[in-house]
Backbone bond lengths (Angstrom), bond angles and torsions (degrees), N, CA, C in turn:
res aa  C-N    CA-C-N  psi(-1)  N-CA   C-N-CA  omega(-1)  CA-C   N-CA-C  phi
1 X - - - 1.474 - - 1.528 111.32 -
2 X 1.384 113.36 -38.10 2.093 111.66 -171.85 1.469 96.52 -80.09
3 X 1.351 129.85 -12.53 1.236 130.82 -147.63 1.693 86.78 -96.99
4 X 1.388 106.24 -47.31 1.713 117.77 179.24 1.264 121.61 -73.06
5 X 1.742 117.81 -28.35 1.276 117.78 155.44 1.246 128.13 -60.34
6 X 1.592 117.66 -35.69 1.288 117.85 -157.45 1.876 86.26 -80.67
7 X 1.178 128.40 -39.22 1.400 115.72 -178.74 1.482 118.77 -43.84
8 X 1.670 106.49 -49.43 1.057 114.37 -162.88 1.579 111.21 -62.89
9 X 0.954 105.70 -44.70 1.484 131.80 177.65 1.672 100.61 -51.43
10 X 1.329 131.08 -56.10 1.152 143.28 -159.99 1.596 96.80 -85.16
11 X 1.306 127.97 -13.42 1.941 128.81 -179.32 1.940 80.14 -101.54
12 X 0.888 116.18 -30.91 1.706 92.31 -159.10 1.291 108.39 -85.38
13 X 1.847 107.22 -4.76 1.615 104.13 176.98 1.225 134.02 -90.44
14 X 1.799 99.81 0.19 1.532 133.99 143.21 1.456 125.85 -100.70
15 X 0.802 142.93 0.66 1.235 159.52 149.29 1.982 103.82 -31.91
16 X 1.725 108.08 110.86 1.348 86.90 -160.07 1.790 90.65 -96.86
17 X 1.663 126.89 -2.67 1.272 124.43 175.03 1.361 98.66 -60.81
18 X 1.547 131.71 -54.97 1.186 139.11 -177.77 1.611 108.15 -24.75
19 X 1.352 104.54 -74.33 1.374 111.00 167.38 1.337 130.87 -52.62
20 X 0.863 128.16 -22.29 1.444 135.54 -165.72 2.109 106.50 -94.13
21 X 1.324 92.54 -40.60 1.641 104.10 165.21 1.116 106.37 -78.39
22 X 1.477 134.01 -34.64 1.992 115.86 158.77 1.107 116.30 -69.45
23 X 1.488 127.83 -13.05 1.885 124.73 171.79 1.256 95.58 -69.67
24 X 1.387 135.51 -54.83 1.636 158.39 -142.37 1.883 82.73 -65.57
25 X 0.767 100.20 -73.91 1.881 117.67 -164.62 1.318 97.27 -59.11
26 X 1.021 148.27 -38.27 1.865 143.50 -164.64 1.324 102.78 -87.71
27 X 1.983 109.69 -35.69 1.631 114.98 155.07 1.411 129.41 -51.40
28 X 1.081 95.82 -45.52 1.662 105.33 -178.68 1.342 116.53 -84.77
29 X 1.655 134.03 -6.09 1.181 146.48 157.71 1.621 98.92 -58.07
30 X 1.328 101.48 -76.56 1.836 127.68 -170.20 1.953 100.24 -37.94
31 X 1.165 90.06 -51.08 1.799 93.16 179.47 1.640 114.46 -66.97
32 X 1.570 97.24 -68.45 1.877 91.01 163.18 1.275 132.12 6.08
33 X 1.899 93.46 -87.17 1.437 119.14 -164.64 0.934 101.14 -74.02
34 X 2.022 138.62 -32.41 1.391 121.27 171.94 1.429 107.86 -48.44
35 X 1.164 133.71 -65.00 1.587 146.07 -109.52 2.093 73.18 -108.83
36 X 1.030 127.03 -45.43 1.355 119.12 -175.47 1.837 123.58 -61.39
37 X 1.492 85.41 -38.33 1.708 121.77 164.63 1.380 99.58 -45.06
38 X 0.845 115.99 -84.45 1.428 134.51 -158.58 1.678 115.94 -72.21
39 X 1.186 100.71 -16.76 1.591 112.40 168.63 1.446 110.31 -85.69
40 X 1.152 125.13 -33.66 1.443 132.50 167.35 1.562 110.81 -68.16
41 X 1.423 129.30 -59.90 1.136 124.57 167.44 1.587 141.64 -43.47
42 X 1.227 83.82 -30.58 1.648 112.28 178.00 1.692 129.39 -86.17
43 X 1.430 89.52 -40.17 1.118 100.42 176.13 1.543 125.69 -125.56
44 X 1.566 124.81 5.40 1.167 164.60 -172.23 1.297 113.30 45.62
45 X 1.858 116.78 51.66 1.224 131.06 -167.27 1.876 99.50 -79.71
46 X 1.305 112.64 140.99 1.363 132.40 -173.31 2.185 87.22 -85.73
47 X 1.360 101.66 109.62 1.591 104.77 172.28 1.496 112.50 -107.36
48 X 1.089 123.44 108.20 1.374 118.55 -179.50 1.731 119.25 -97.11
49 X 1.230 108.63 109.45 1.800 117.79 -177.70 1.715 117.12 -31.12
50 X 1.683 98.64 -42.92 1.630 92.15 171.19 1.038 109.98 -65.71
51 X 1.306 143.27 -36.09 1.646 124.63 174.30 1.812 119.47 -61.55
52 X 1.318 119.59 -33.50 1.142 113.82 -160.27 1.746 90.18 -84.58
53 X 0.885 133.27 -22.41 1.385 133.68 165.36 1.605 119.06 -32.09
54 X 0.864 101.08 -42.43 2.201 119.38 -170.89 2.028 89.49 -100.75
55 X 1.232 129.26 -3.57 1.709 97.98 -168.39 1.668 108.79 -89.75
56 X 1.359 98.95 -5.62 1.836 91.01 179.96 1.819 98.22 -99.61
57 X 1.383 127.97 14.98 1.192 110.73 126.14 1.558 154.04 -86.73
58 X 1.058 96.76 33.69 1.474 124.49 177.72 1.649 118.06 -74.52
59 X 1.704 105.13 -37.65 1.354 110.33 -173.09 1.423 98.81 -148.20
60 X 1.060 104.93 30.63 1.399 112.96 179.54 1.599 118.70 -78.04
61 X 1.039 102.66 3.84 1.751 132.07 175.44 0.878 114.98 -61.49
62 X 1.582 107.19 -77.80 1.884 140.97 -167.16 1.437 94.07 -66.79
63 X 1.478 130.46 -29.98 1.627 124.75 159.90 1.351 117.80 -46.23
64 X 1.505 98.01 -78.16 1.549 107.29 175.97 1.577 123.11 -47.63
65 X 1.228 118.78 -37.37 1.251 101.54 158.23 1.167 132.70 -66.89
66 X 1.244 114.10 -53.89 2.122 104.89 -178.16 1.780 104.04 -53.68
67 X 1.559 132.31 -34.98 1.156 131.23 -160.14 1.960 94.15 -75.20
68 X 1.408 109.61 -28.74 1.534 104.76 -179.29 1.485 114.87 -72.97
69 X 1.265 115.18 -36.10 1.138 158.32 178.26 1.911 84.90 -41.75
70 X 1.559 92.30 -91.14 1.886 96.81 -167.13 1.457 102.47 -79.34
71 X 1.259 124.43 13.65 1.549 98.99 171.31 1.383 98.35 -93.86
72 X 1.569 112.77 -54.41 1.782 128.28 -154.67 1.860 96.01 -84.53
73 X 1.041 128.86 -45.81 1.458 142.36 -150.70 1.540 101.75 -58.29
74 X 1.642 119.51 -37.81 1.286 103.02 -166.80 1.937 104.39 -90.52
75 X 1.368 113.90 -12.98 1.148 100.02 176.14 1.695 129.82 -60.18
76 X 1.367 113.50 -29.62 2.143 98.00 159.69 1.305 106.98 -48.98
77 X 1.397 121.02 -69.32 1.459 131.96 -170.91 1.550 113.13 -48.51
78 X 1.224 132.49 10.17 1.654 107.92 -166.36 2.029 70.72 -156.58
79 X 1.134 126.40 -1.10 1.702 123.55 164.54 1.397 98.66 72.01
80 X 1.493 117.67 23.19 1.558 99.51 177.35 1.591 115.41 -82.69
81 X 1.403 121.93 -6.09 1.704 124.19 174.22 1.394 112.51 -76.97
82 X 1.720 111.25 -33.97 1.322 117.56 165.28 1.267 132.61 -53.03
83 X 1.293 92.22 -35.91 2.093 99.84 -174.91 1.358 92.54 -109.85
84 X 1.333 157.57 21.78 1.747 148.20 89.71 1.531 105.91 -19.72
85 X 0.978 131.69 -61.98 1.573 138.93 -164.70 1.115 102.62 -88.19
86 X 1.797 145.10 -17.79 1.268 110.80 179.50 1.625 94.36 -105.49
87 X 1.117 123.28 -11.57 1.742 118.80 164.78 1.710 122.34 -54.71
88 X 1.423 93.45 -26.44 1.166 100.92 -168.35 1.617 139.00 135.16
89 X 1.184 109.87 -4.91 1.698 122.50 -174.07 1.615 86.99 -98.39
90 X 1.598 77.89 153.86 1.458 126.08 -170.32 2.288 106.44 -75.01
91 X 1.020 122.83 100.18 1.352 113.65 -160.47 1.830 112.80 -52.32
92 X 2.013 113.80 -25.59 1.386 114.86 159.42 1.604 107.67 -56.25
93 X 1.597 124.32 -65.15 1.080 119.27 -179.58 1.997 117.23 -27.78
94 X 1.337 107.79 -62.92 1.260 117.19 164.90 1.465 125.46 -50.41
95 X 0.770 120.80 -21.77 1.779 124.72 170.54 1.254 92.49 -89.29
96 X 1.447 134.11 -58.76 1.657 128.57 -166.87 1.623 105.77 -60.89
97 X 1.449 134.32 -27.90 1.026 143.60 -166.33 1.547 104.15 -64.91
98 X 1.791 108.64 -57.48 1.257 134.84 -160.98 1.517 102.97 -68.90
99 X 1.222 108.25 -54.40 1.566 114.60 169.14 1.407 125.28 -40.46
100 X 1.402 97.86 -58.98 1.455 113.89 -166.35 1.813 114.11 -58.33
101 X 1.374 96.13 -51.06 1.641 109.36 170.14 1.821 107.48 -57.45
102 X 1.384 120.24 -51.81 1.673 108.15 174.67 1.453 112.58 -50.35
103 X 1.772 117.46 -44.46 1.453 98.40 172.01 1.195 135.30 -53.90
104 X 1.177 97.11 -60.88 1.796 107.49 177.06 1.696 107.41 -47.61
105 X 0.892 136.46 -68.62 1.719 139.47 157.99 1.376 99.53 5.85
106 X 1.829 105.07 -75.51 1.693 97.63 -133.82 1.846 72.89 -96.68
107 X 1.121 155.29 -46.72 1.237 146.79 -162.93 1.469 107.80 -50.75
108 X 1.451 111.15 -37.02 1.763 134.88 172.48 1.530 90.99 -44.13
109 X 1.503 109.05 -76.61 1.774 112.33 -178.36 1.450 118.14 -38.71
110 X 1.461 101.36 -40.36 1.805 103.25 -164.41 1.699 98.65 -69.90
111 X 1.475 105.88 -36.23 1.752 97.63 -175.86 1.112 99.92 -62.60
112 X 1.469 136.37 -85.36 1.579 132.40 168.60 1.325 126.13 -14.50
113 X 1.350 127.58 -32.99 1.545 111.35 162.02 2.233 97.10 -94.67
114 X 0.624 131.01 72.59 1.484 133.65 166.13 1.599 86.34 -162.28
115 X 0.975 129.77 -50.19 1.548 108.73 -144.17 2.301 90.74 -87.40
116 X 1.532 113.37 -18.07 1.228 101.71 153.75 1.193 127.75 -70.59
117 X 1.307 112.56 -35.54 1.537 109.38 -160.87 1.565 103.32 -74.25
118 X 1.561 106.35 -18.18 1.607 93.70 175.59 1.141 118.99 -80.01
119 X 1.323 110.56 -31.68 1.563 129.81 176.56 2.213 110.34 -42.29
120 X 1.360 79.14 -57.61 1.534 104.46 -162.35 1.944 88.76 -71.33
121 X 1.442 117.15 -51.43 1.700 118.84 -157.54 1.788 102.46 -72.37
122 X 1.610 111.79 -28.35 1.319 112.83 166.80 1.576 126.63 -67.31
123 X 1.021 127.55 -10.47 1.413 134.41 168.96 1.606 119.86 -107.66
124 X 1.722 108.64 -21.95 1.625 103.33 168.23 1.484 119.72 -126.58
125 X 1.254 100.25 6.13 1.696 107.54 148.91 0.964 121.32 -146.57
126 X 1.425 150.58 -52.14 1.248 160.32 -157.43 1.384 126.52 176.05
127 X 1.495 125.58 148.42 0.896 146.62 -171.11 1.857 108.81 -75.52
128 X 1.526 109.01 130.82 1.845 97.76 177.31 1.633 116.15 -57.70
129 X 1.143 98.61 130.19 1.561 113.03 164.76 1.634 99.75 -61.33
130 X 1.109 137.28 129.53 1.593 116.87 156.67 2.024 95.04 -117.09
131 X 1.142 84.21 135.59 1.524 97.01 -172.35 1.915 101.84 -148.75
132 X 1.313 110.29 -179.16 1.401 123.83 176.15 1.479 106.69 -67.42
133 X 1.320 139.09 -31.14 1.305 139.71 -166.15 1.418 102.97 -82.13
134 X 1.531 121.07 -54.27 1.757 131.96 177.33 1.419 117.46 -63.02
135 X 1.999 97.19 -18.63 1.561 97.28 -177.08 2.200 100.45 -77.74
136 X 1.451 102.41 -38.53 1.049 98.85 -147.63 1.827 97.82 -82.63
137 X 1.550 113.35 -16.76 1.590 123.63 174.87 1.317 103.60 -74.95
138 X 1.470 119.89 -15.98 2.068 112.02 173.87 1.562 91.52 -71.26
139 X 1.299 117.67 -55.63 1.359 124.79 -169.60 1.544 109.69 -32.00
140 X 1.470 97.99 -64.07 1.728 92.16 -161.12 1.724 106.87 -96.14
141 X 1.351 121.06 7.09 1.261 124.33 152.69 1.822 114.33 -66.48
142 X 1.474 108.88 -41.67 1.608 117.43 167.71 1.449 114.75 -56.55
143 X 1.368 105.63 -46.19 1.740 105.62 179.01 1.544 113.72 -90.96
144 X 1.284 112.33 11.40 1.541 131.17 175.24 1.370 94.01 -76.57
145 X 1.577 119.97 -67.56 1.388 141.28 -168.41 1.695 106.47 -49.00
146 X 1.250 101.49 -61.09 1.689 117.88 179.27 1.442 104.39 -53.56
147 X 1.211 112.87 -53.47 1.541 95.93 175.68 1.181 160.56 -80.49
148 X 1.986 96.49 -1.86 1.100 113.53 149.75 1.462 133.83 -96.29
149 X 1.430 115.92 -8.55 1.327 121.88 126.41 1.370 140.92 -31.34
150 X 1.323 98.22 -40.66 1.698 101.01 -172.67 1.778 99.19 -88.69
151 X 0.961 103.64 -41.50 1.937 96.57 176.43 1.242 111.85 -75.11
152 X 1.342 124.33 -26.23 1.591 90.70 171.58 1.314 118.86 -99.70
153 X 1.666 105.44 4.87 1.423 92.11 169.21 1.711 121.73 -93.02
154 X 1.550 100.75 -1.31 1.587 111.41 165.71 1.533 114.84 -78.53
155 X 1.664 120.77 -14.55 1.226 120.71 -162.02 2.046 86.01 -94.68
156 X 1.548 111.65 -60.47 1.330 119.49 177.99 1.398 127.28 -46.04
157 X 1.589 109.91 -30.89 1.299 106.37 166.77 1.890 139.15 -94.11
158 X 1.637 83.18 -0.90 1.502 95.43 -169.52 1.710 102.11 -117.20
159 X 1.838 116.79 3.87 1.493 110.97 168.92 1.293 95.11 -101.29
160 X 1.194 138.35 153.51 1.162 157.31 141.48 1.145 127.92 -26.69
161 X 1.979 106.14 -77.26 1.230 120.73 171.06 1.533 107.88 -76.45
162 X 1.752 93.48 135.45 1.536 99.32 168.86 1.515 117.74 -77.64
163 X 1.085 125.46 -21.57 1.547 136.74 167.04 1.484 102.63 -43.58
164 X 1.494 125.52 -70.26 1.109 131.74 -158.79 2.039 109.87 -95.17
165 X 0.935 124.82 -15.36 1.626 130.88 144.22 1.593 99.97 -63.94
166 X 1.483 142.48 -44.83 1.167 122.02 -177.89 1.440 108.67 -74.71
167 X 1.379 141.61 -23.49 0.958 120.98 -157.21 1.855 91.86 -108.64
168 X 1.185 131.73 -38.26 1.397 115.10 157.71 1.557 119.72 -46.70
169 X 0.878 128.59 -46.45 1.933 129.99 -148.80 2.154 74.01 -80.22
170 X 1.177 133.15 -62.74 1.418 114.30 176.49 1.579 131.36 -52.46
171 X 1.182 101.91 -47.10 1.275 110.71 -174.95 1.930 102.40 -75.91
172 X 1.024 102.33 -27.14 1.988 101.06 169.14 1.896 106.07 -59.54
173 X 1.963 92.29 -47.42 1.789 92.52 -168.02 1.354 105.88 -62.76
174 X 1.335 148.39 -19.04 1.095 163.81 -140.29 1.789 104.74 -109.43
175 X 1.448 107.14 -55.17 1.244 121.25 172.74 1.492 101.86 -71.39
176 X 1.056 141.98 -19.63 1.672 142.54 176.22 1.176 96.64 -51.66
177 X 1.644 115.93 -84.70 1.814 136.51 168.11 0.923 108.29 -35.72
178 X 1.609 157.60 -13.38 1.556 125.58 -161.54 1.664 78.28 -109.81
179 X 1.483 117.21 -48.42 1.637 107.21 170.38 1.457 136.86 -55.78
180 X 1.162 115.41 -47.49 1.232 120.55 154.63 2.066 125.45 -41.58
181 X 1.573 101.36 -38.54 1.431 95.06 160.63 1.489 121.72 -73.95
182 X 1.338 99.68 -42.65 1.813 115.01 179.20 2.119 101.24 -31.39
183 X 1.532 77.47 -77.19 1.746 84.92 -176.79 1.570 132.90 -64.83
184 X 1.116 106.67 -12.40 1.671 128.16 149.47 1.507 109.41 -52.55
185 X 1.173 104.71 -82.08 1.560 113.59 171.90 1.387 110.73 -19.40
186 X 1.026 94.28 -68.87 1.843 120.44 179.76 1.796 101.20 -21.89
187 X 1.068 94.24 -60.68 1.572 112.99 -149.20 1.529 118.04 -88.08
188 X 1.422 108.21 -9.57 1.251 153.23 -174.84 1.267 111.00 -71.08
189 X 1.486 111.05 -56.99 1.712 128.21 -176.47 1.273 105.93 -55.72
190 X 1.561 97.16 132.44 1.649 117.48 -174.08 1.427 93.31 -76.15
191 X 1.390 118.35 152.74 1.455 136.38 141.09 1.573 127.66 -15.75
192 X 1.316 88.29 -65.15 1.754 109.86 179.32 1.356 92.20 -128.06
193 X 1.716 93.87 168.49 1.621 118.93 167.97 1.086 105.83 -121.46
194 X 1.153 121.74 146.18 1.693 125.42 -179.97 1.468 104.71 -93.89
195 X 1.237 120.83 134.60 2.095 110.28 -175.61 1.834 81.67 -128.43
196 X 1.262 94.04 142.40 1.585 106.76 164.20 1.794 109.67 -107.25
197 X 1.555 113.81 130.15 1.143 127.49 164.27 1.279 106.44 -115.79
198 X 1.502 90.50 164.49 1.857 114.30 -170.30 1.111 112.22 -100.11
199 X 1.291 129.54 71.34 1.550 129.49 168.50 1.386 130.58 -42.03
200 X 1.334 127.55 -26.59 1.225 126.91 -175.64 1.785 99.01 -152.40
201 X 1.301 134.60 122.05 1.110 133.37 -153.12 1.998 97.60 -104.97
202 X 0.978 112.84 -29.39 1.525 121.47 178.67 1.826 103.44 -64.47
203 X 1.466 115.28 -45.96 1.404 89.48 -169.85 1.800 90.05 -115.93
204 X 1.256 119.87 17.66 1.435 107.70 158.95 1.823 108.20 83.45
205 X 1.666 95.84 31.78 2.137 94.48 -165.55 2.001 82.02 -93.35
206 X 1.899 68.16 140.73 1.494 83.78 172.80 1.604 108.93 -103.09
207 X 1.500 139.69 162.68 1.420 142.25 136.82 1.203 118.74 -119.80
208 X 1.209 104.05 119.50 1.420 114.25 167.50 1.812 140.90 -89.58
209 X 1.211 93.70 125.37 1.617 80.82 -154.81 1.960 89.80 -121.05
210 X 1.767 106.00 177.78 1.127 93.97 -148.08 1.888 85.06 -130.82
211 X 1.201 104.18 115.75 2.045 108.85 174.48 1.608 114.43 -104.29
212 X 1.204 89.57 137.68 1.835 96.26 175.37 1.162 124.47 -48.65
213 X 1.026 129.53 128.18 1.845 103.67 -166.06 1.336 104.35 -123.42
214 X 1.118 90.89 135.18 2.018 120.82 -156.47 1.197 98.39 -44.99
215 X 1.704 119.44 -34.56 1.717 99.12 -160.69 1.156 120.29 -92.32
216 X 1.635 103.96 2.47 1.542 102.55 179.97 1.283 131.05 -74.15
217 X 1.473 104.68 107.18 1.744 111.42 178.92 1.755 132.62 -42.45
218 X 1.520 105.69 128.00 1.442 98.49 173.07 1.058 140.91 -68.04
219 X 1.224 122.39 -173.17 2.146 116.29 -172.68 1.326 95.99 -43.50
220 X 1.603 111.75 -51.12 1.331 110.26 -150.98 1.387 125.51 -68.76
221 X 1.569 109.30 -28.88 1.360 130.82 -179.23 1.613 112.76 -88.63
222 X 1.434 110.89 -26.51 1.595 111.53 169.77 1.838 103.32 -63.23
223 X 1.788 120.78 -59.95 1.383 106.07 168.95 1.402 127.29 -41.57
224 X 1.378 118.57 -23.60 1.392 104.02 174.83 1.383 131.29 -107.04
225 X 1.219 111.11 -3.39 1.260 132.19 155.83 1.443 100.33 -54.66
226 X 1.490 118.15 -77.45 1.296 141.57 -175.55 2.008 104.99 -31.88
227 X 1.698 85.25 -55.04 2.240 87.93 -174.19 1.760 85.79 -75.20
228 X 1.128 153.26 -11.32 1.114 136.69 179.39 1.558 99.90 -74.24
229 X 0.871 105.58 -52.11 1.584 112.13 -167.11 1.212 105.16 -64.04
230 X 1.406 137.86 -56.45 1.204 116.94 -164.97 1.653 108.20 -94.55
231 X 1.278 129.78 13.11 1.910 121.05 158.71 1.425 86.01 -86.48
232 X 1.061 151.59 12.83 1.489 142.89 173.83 1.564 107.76 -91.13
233 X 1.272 107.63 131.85 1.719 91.46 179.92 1.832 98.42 -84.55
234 X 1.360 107.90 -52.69 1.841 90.29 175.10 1.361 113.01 -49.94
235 X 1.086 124.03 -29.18 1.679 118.57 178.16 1.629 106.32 -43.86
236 X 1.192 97.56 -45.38 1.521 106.21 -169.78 1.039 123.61 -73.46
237 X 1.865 107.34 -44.03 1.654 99.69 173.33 1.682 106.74 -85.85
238 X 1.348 121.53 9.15 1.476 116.84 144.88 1.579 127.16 -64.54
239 X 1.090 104.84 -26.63 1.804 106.82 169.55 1.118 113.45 -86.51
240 X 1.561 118.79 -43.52 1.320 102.88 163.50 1.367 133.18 -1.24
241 X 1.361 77.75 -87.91 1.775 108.39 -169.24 1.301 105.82 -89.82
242 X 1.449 153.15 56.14 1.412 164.15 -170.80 1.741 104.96 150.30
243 X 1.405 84.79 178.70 1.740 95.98 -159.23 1.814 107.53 -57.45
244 X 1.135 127.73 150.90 1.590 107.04 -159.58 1.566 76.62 -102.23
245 X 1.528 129.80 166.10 1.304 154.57 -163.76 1.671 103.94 -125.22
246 X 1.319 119.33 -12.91 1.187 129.15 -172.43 1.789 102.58 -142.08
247 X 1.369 109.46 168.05 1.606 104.63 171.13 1.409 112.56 -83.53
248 X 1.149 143.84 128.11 1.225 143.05 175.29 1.343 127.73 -68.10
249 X 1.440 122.79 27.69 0.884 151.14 -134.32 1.529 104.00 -148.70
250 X 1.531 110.00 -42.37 1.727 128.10 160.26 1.673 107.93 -84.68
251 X 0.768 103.04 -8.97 2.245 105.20 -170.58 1.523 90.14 -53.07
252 X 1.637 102.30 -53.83 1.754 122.24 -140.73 1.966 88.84 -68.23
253 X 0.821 100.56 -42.21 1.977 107.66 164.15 1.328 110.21 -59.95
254 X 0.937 132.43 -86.71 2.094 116.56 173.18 1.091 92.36 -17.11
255 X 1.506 131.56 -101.94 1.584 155.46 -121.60 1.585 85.22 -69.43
256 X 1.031 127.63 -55.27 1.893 100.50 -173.64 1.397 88.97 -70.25
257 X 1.254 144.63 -73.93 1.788 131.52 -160.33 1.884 90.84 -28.97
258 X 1.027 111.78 -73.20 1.365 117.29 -170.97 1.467 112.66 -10.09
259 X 1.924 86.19 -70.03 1.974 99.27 -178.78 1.206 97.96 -47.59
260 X 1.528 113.76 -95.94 1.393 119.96 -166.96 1.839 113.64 -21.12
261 X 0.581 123.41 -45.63 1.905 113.54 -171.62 1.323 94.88 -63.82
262 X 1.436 119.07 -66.49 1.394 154.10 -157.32 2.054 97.51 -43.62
263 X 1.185 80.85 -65.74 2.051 86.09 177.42 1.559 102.74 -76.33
264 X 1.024 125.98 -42.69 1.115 104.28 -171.49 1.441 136.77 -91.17
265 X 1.329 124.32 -7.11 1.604 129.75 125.61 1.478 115.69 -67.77
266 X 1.207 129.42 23.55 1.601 132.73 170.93 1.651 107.77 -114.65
267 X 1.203 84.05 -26.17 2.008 105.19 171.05 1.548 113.88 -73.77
268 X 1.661 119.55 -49.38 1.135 135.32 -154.48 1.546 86.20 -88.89
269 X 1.355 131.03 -92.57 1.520 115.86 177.20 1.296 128.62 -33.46
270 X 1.534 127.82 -25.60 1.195 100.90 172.84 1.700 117.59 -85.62
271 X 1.013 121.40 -27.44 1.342 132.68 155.49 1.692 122.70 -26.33
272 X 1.296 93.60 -30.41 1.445 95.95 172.82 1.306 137.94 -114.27
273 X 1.595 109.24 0.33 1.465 139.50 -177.04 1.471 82.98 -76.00
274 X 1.684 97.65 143.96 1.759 124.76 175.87 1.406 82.79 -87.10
275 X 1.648 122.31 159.13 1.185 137.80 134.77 1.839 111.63 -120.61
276 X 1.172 100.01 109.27 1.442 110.95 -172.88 1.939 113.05 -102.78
């Protein structure tokens, strides 16, 4: 296993995606804090640094996948998992290897965009609060990371073709977000709707009265909206960063169930795939 880490470790320190997803993130810092800057100035919006901390988990997905994508993807195609296994490694060892290096990678990025944004949010807005709430949102932003790590590195290591692992592990991160808004939405819908009528048309009197509004989901459908949302990893970094629908406090419970299943039927199938 140290022998397979240290490789991995030693390809990712050439690895030019590697780099290119730390250009991506120092970009998306630089833009942020402009566009946040300037929204405060402009409009004299109150920006608080602990929030901007959690917003580059928003798409922090569609990263992790293409980066799993070109780190792990070309090894079927170029037989380097094959000649791991006829040297001698263990094919779990080799999945734990592959994994382990995507975490450290993109979690590497996530510290580097936090430890700027505090840098940068303490001099043009505010200083980090560190409290029990920021302690426990690092938490499940970390197991945010891991867990989209761990699925696409169960999807990358157990398809064959890198063509078709690239175009699932994106098109899944993609399908994360359109669900994760879906069931947001969901959960979103007011009780009532307020409708304004025109009671008197000469001096323009309004009354407002208040109707049930059809789309609002019941107990039963808010819980499942709700368990939809949080086995979702965008679900999660949707609460994050907006009103959470659940306690965030339960997230950190999904997101390890998540891991744990996630690697370990990613362990068990690959274990049993021929490489011929």
């Amino acid at each position: 296993m140290i022998k397979l880490l240290k490789a991995n470790f030693y390809r990712l320190k050439k690895n030019k995606i590697f780099y290119l997803f730390l250009l991506f993130t120092i970009s998306y810092i630089i833009f942020l804090t402009f566009t946040e800057y300037r929204s405060m100035t402009k409009y004299n919006n109150i920006i608080f640094t602990n929030d901007l901390l959690f917003k580059y988990s928003n798409f922090i997905g569609i990263l992790i996948s293409i980066f799993t994508i070109m780190f792990n993807g070309s090894e079927h195609f170029d037989g380097i998992i094959k000649n791991k296994i006829i040297i001698g490694h263990k094919k779990s060892n080799i999945y734990l290897s592959n994994l382990i290096t995507n975490i450290h990678a993109c979690i590497f990025i996530y510290i580097i965009y936090i430890v700027l944004i505090g840098i940068i949010g303490s001099f043009l807005f505010n200083k980090i609060i560190f409290n029990t709430e920021l302690f426990i949102k690092l938490i499940n932003v970390f197991l945010l990371i891991i867990s989209y790590s761990s699925i696409f590195t169960f999807i990358t290591m157990n398809i064959t073709s890198e063509y078709l692992s690239s175009i699932i592990n994106i098109l899944l991160s993609f399908i994360f977000i359109i669900l994760s808004l879906m069931y947001s939405s969901k959960l979103s819908e007011t009780k009532y709707n307020t409708k304004a009528l025109i009671t008197d048309n000469t001096t323009n009197t309004f009354t407002y009265i208040k109707e049930l509004n059809p789309s609002y989901p019941s107990k039963k459908e808010r819980k499942l909206y709700k368990f939809l949302l949080n086995i979702n990893p965008s679900g999660i970094s949707y609460q994050l960063n907006n009103k959470p629908y659940t306690d965030i406090n339960i997230l950190i419970i999904y997101s390890s169930v998540f891991i744990l299943l996630s690697n370990f039927y990613g362990i068990i199938i690959f274990k049993k795939k021929e490489f011929t």
